[in-house]
BAZA-903255 format. One line per 8 residues: number of its first residue (from 0); for each residue x, y, z of N, C-alpha, C. Coordinates in steps of 0.02 Angstrom, whole numbers, plus 50000, padded with zeros to 5 digits. Layout:
N
NUM> X Y Z X Y Z X Y Z  ... $
# end
This chain:
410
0> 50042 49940 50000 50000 50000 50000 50044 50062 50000  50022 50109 49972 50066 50186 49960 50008 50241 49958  50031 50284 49951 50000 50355 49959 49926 50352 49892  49951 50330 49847 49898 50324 49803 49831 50288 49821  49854 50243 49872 49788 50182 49910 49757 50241 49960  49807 50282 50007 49765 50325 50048 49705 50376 49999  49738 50410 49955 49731 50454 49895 49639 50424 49895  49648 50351 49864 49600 50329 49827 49539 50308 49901 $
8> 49546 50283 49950 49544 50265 49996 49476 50344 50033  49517 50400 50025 49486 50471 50052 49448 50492 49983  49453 50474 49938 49411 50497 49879 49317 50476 49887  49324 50397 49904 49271 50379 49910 49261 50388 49977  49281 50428 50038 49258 50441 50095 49222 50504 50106  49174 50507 50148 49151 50586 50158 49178 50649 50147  49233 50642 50162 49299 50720 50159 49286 50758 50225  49246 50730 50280 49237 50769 50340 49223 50736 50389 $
16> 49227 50718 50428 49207 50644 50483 49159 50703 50534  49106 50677 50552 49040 50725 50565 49075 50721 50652  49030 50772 50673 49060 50811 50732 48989 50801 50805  49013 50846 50822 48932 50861 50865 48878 50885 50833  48826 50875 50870 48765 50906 50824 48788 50999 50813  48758 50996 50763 48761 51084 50763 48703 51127 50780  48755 51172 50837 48718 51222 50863 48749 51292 50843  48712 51333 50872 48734 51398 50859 48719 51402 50788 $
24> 48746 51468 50760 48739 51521 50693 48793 51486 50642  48843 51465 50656 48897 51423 50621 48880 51366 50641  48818 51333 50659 48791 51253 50644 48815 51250 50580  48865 51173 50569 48874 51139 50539 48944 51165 50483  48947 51229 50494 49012 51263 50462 49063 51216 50498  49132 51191 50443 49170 51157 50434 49228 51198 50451  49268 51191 50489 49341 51244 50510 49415 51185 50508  49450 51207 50447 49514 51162 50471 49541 51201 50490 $
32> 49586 51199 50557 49639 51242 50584 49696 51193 50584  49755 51247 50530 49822 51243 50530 49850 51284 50547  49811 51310 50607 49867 51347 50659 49902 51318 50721  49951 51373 50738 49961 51350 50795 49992 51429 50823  50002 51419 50897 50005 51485 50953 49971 51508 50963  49956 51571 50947 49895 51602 50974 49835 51631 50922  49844 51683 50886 49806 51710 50853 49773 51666 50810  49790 51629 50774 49732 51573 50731 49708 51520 50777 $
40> 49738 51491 50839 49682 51464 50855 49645 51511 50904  49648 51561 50911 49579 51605 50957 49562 51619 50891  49561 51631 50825 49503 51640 50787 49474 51574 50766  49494 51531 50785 49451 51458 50798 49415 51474 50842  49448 51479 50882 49394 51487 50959 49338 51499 50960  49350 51570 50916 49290 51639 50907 49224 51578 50868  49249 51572 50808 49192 51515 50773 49178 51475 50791  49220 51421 50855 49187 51377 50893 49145 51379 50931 $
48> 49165 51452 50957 49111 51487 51001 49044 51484 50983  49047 51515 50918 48987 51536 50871 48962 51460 50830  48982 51397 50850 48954 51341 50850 48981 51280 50783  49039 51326 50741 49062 51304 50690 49102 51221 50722  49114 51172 50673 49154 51096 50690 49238 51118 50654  49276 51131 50715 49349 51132 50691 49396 51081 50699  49424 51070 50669 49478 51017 50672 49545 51033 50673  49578 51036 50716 49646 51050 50742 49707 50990 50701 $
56> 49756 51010 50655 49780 50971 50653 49854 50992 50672  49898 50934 50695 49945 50962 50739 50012 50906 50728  50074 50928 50738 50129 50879 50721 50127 50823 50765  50135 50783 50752 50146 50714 50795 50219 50714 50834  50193 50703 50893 50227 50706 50984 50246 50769 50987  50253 50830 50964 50269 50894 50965 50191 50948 50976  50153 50925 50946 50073 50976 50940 50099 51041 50932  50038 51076 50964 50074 51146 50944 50117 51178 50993 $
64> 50145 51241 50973 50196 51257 51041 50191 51257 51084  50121 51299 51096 50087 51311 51163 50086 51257 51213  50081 51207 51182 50049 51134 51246 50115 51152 51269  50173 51162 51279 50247 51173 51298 50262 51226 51348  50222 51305 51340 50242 51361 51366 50229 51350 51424  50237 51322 51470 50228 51312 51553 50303 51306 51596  50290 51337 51656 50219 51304 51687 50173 51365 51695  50129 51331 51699 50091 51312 51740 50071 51239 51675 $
72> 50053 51168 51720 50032 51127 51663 49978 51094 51679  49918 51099 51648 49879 51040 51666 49864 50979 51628  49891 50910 51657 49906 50862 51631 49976 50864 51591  49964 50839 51532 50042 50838 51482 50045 50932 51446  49984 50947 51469 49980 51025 51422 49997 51073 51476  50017 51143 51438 50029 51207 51460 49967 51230 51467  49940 51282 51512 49862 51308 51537 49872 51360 51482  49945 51382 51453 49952 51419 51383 49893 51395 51326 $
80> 49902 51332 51298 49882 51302 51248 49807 51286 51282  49783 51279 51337 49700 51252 51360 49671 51304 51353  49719 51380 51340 49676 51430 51338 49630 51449 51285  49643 51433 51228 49626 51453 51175 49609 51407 51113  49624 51338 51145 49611 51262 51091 49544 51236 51112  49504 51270 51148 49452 51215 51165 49377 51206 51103  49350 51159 51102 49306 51153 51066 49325 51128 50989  49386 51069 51010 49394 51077 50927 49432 50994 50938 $
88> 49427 50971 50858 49450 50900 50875 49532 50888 50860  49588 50861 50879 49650 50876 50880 49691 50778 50814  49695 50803 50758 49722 50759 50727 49793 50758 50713  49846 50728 50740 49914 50701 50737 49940 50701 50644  49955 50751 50626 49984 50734 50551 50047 50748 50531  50099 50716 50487 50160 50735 50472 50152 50754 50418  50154 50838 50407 50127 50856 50349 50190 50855 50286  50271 50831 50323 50295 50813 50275 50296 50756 50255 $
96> 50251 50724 50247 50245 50654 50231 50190 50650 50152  50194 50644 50108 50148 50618 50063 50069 50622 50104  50058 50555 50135 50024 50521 50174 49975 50577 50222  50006 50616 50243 49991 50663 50289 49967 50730 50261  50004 50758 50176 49972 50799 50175 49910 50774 50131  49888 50708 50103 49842 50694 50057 49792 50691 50111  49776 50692 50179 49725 50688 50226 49720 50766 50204  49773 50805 50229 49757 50884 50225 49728 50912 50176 $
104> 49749 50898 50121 49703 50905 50048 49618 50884 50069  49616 50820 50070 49549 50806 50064 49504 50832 50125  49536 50853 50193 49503 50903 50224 49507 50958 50194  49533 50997 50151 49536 51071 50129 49468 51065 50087  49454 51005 50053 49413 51004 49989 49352 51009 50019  49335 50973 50092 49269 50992 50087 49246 51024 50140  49303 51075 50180 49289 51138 50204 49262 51186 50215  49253 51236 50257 49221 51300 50240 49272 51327 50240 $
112> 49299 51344 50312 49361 51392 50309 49436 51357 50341  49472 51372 50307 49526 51358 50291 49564 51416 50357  49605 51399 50423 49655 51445 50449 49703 51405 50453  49782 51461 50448 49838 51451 50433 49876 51516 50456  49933 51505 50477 49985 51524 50499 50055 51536 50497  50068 51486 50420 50136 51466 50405 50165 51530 50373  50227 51520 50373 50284 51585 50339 50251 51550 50264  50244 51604 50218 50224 51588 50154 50281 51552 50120 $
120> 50343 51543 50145 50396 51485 50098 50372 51434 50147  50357 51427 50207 50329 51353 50228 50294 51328 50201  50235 51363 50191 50165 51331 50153 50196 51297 50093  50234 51338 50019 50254 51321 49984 50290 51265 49976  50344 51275 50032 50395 51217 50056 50347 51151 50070  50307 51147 50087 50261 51088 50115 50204 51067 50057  50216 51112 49998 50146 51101 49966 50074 51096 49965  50079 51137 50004 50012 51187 50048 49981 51225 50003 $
128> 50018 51289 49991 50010 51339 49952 49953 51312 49896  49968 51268 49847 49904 51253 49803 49847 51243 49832  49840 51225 49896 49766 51204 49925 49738 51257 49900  49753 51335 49901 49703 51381 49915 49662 51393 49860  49708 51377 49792 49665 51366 49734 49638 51324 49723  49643 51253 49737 49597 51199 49726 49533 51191 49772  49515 51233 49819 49452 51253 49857 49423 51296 49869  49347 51282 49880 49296 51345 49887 49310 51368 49940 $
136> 49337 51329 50011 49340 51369 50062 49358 51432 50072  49355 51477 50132 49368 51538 50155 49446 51509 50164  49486 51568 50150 49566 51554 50178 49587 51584 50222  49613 51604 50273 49627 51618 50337 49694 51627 50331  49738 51688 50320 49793 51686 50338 49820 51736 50369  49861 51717 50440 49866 51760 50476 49966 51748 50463  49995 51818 50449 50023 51831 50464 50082 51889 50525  50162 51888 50522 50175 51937 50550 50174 51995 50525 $
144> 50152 52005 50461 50140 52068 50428 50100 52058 50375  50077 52101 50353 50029 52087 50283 50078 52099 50226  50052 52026 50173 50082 52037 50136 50093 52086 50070  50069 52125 50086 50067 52194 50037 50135 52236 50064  50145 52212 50091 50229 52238 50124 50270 52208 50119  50345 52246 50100 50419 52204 50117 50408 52148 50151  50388 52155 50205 50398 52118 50280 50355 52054 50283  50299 52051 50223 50258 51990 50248 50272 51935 50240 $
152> 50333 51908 50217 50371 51843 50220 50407 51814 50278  50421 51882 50338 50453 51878 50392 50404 51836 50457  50443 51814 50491 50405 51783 50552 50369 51843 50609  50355 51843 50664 50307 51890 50681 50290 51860 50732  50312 51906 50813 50294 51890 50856 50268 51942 50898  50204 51938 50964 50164 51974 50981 50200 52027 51009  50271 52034 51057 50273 52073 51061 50324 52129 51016  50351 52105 50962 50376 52132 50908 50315 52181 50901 $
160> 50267 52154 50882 50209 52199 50838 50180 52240 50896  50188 52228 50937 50178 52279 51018 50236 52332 51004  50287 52308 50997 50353 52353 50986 50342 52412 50919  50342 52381 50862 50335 52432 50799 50292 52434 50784  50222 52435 50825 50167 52485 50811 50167 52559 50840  50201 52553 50902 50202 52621 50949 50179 52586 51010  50138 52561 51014 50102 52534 51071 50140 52533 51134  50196 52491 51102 50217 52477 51188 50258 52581 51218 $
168> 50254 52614 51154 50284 52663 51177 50251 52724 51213  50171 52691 51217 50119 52731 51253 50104 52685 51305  50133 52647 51338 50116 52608 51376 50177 52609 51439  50147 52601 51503 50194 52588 51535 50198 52659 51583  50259 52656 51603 50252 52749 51659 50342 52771 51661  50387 52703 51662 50446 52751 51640 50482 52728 51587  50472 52671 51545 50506 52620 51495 50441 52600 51458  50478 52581 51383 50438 52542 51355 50417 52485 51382 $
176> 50326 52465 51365 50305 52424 51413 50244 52376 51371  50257 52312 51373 50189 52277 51330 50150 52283 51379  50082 52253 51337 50024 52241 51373 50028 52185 51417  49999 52156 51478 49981 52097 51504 49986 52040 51471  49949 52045 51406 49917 52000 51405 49939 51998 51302  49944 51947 51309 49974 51957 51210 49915 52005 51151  49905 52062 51168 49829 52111 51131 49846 52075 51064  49897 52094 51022 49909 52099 50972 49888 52021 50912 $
184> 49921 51967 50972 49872 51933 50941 49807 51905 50945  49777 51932 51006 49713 51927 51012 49676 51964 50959  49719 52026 50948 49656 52070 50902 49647 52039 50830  49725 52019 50841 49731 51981 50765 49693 51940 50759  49670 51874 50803 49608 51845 50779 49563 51856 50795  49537 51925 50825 49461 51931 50806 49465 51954 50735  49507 51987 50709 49504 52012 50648 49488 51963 50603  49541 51904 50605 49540 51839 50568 49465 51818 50563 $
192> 49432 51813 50631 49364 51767 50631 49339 51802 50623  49316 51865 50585 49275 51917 50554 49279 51903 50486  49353 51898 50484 49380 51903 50405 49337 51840 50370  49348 51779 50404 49306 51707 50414 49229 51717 50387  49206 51745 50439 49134 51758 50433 49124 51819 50391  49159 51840 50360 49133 51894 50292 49128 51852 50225  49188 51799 50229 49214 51762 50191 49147 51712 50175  49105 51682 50236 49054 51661 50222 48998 51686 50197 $
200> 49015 51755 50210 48931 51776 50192 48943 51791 50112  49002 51807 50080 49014 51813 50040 48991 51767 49992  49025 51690 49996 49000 51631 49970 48923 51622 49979  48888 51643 50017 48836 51637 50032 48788 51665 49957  48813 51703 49975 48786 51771 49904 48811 51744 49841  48848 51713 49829 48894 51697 49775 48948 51726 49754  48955 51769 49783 49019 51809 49766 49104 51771 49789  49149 51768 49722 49208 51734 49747 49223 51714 49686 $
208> 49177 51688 49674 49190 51635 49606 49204 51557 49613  49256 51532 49591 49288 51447 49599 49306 51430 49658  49357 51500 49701 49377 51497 49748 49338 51537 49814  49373 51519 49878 49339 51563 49938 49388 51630 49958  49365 51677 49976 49402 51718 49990 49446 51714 50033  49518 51744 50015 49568 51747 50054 49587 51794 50096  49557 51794 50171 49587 51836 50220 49642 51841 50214  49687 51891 50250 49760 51909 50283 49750 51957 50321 $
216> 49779 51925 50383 49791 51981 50443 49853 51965 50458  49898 52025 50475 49947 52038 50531 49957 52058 50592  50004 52032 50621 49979 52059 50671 50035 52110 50698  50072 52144 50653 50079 52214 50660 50032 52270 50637  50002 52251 50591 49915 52278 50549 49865 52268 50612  49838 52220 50637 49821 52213 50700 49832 52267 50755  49875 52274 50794 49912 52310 50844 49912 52394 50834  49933 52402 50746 49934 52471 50738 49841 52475 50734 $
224> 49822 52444 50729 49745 52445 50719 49701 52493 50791  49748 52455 50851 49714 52449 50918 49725 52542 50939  49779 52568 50917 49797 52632 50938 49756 52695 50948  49703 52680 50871 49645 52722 50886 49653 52802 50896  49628 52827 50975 49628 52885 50973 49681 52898 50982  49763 52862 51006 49812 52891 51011 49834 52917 50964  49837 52864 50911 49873 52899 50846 49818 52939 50830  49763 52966 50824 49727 53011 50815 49769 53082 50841 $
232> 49766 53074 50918 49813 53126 50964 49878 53139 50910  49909 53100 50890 49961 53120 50877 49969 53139 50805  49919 53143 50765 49945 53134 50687 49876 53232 50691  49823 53229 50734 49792 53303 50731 49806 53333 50762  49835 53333 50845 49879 53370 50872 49958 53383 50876  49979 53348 50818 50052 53361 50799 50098 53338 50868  50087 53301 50906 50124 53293 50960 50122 53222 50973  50203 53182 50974 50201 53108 50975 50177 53123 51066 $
240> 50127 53057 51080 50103 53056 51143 50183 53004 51172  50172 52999 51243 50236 52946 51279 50209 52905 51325  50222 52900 51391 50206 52855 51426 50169 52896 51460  50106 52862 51475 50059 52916 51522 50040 52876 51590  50069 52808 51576 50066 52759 51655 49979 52750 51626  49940 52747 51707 49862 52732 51725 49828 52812 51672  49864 52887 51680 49834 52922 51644 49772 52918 51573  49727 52938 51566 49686 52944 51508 49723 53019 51469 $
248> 49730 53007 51402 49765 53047 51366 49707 53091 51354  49648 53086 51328 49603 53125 51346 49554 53154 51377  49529 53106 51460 49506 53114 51498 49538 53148 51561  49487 53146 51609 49505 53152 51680 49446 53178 51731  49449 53120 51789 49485 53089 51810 49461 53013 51758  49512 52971 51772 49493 52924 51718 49546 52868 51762  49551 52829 51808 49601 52814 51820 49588 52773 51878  49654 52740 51897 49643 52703 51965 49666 52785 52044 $
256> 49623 52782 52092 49640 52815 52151 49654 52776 52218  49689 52787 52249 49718 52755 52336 49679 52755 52356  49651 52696 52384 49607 52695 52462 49612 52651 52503  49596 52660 52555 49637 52634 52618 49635 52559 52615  49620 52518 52570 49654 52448 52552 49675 52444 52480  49635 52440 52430 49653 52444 52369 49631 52501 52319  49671 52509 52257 49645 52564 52215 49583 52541 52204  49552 52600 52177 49472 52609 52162 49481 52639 52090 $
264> 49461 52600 52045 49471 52664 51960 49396 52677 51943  49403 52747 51953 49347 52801 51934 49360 52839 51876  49298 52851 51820 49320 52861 51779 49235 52927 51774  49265 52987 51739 49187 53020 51737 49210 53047 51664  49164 53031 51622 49156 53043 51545 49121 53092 51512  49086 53133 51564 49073 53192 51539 49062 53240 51611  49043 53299 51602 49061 53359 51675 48989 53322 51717  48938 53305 51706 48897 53288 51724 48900 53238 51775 $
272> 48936 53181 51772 48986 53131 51802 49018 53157 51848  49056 53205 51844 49118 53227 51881 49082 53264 51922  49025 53329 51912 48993 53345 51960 48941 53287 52014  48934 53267 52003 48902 53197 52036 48961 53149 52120  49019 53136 52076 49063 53125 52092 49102 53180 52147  49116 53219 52134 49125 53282 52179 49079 53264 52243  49004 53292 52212 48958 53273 52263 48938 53236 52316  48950 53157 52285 48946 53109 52323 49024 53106 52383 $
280> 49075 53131 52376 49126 53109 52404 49146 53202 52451  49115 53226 52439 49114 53275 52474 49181 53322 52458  49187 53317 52372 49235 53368 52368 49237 53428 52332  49240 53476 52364 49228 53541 52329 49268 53574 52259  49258 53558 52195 49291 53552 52140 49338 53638 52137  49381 53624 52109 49391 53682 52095 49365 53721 52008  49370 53777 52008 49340 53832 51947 49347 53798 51904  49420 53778 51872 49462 53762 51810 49428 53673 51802 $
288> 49404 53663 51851 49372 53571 51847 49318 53574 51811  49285 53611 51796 49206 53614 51795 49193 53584 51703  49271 53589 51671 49263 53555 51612 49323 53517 51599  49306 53464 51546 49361 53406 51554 49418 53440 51519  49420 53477 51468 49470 53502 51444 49511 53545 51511  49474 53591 51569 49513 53602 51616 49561 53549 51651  49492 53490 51662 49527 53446 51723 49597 53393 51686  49605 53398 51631 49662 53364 51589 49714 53401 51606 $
296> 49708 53477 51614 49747 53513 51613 49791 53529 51656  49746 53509 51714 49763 53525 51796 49772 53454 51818  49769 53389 51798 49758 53320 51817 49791 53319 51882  49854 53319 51887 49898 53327 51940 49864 53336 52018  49845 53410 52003 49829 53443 52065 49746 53400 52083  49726 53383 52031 49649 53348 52032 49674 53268 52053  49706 53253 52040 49732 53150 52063 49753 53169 52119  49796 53246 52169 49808 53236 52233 49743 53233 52286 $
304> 49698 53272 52262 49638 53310 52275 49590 53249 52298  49583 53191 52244 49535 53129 52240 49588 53081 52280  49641 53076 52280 49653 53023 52325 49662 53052 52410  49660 53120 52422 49664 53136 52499 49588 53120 52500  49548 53133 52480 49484 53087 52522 49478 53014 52510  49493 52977 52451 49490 52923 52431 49516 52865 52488  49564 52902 52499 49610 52847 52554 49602 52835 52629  49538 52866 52631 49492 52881 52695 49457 52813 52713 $
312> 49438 52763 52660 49375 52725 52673 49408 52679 52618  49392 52603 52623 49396 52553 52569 49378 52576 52520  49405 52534 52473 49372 52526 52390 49317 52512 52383  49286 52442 52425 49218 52434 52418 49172 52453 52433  49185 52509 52510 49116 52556 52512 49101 52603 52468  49184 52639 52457 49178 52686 52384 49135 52657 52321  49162 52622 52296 49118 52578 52263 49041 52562 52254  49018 52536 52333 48951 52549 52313 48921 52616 52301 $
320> 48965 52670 52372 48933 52741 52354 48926 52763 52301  48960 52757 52261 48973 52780 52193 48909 52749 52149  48937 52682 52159 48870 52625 52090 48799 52661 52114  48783 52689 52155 48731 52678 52209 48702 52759 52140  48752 52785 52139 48760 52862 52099 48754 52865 52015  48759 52816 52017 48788 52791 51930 48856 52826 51894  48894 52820 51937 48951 52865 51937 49015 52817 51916  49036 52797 51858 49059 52735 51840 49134 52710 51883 $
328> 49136 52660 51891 49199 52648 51959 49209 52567 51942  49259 52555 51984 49262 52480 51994 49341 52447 52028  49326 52419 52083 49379 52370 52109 49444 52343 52085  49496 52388 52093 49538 52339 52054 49541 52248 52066  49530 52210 52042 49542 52141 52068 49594 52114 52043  49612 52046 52057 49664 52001 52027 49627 51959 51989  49653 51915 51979 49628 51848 51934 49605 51812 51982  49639 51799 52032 49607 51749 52090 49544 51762 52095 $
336> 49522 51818 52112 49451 51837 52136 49390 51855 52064  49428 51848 52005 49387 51863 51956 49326 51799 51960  49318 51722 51968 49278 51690 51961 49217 51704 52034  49236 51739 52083 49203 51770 52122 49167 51806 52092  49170 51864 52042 49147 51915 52038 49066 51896 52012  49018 51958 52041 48942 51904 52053 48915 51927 51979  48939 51970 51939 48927 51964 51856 48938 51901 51828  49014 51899 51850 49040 51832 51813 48984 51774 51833 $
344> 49007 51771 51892 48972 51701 51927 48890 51696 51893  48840 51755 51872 48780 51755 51836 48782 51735 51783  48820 51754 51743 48822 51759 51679 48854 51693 51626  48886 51651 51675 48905 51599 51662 48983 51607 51611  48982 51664 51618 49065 51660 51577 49122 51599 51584  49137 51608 51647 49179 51553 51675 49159 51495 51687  49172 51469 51640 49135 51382 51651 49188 51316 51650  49176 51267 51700 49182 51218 51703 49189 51177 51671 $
352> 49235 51130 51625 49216 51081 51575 49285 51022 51597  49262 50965 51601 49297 50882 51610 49343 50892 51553  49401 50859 51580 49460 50845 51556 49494 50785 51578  49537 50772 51533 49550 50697 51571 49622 50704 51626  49640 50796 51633 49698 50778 51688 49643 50808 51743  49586 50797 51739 49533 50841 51801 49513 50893 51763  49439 50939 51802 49396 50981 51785 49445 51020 51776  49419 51074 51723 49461 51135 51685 49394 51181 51686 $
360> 49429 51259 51708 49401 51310 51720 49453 51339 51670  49375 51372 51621 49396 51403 51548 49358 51492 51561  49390 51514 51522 49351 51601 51499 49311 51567 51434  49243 51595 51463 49194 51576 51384 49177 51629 51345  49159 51601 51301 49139 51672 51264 49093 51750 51295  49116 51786 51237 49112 51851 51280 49028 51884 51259  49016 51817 51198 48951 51860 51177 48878 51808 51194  48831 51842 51180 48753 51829 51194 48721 51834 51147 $
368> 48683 51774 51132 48653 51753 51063 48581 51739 51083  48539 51775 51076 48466 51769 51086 48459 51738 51152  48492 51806 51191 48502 51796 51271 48541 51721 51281  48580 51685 51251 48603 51654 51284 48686 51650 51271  48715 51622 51310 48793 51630 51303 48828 51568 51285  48844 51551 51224 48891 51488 51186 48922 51444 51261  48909 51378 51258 48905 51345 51303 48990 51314 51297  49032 51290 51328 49123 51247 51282 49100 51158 51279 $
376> 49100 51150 51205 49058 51100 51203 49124 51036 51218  49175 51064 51202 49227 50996 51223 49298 51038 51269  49313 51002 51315 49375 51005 51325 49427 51029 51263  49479 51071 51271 49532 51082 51240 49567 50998 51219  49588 50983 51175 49607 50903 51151 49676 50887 51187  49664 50826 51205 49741 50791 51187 49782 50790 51121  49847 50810 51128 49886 50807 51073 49876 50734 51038  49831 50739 50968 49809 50666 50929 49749 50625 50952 $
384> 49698 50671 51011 49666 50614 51028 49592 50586 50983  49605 50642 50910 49550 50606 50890 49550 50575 50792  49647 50573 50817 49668 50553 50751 49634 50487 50732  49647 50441 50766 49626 50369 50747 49547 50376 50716  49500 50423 50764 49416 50411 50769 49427 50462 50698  49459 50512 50679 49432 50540 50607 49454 50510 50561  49525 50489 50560 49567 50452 50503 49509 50380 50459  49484 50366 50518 49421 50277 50514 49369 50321 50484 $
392> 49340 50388 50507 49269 50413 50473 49279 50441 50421  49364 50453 50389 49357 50485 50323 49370 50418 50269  49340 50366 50311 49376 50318 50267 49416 50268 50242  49462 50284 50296 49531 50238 50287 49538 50178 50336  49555 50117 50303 49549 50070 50326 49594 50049 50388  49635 50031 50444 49662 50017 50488 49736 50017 50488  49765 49980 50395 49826 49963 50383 49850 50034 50346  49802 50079 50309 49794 50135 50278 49828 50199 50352 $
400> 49773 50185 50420 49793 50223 50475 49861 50212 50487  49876 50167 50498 49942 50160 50527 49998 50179 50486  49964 50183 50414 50033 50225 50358 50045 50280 50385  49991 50326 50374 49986 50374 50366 49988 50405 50469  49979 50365 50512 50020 50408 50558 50077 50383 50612  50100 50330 50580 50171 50311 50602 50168 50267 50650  50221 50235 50663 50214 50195 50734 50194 50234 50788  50202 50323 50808 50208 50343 50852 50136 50373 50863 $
408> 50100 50365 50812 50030 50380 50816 49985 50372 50859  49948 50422 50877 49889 50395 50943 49832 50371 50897 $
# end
């Protein structure tokens, strides 16, 4: 038997090995993900969310990087990689193998959307690259730059594109400073899973032609994306902005304040707010406050002003006084205490889902679909655990499996 028996073998098979029932708005939409790290699979995520069947395919005993970035680990995986893989089925392939990429083909063929990640000489290098013409699917490609630039052949990492957007150079209080949390490629795949779902509605309509449309995001395109009113600030007021720390570049007060356990960030968005605020806390504003363009001006003398009473009383009585006002505020917390929080705890964001190293507490989706909130219909996968069960539903016979994923195959 040889590659031609698998070939022939997936021809007469479905081209998709069926999934869970379909729910949600992307019931029954088809997702191959050939990503890996972060940004393509959170724009998996996003569509898994939204109810689409993705299929993760991943190198054999290696997966993707992420299962690696620890610690923290649960089970054989990084809590890196559980973050952002869940809801999707995980197939073991050596895509330099014949064998391995003729599975990948015949998942491309009967696809919706197509995500990918590779340096464009990888794809090529691997014989990838033709998939995109031989299918209707949506194409998904996220790069470190778009390729309408020098640069989009180059590799691309989150906080590079934090770096040469500006970002990290408005960030921070005395040094350049990233975000927490990787933005850049987060934004990058919401962009992606937009790009996805335009891509469908497109086909929907007929528009495309033979092929599906080909997204590209970067995620230096991404990042410079997020800047918004800064680069606004800086390209109509002629003045590069710098590090402004907790500061609002155009507000005030807008910010976290001292109180006698933890900061409290109060934020008032128009004079209406701020007079309210004054009120409730018993502080007599000064002249130059009475408009935000003053209180930007004077911030200084206004942040000493709000934290000598602030630091009088907890955060949380402030807090309610305030909510009590509609005077917008809120607790700084940690992560520890975020599954506490009695929004969260309502709303079902943070949910619970079985795993086989023990229960896993996931962030769920962020949106609400005819009042209800996308449920995580599977655990994040074991690296390969559902190679064997798709390899048999697309078809291939037992001696066929074992070609095509090695002795080391799950």
């Amino acid at each position: 038997m040889g590659t031609s028996d698998v070939e022939r073998a997936l021809a007469d098979g479905p081209g998709w090995p069926a999934g869970l029932a379909p729910v949600g708005p992307l019931g029954g939409v088809r997702v191959l993900d050939l990503s890996r790290v972060l940004a393509g699979p959170y724009c998996c995520m996003v569509l898994a969310d939204l109810g689409a069947d993705v299929l993760k395919i991943e190198r054999p005993e290696v997966g993707d990087d992420t299962r690696h970035w620890g610690p923290p680990f649960h089970g054989a995986d990084a809590a890196y990689f559980l973050s952002v893989n869940r809801d999707r089925r995980s197939v073991a392939l050596d895509l330099t193998t014949a064998a391995g990429r003729a599975v990948v083909r015949r998942l491309a063929s009967a696809a919706d959307v197509v995500v990918e990640n590779f340096l464009p000489r990888h794809l090529e290098a691997l014989g990838l690259a033709a998939l995109r013409s031989g299918t209707c699917a949506v194409w998904v490609s996220v790069r470190g730059a778009g390729g309408d630039g020098p640069d989009g052949d180059d590799p691309g990492y989150d906080v590079m594109a934090q770096a040469r957007s500006g970002l990290m150079s408005v960030t921070g209080t005395h040094e350049p400073t990233k975000v927490g949390v990787a933005v850049a490629d987060v934004v990058a795949g919401l962009y992606a899973a937009v790009g996805a779902v335009a891509g469908l509605a497109a086909r929907r309509r007929g528009a495309g032609g033979d092929t599906g449309l080909h997204v590209e995001v970067g995620l230096l395109e991404a990042a410079v994306s997020m800047l918004v009113n800064q680069a606004a600030n800086a390209w109509v007021g002629d003045e590069v902005p710098t590090f402004r720390g907790n500061d609002h570049p155009n507000l005030a007060p807008y910010g976290p304040v001292p109180c006698a356990d933890r900061p409290l960030v109060v934020g008032a968005g128009n004079d209406r707010q701020f007079a309210e605020l004054c009120a409730r806390i018993g502080l007599e504003p000064r002249p130059e406050w009475a408009t935000n363009s003053g209180r930007v001006a004077s911030r200084e003398a206004l942040a000493a002003a709000l934290a000598d009473v602030f630091v009088q009383r907890p955060a949380g009585e402030w807090a309610q006084l305030l909510g009590q006002a509609g005077v917008p505020c809120a607790v700084v917390s940690d992560l520890a205490s975020l599954p506490l929080d009695p929004q969260l705890m309502a709303n079902g964001q943070v949910q619970d889902v079985d795993h086989p190293a023990g229960p896993l507490r996931v962030v769920g989706s962020p949106l609400r679909l005819d009042e209800e909130r996308p449920r995580v219909r599977r655990a994040p996968p074991l690296l390969g655990e559902h190679t064997h069960e798709v390899l048999q539903a697309l078809g291939l016979p037992p001696a066929l499996i074992e070609e095509v994923v090695g002795a080391d195959g799950r």
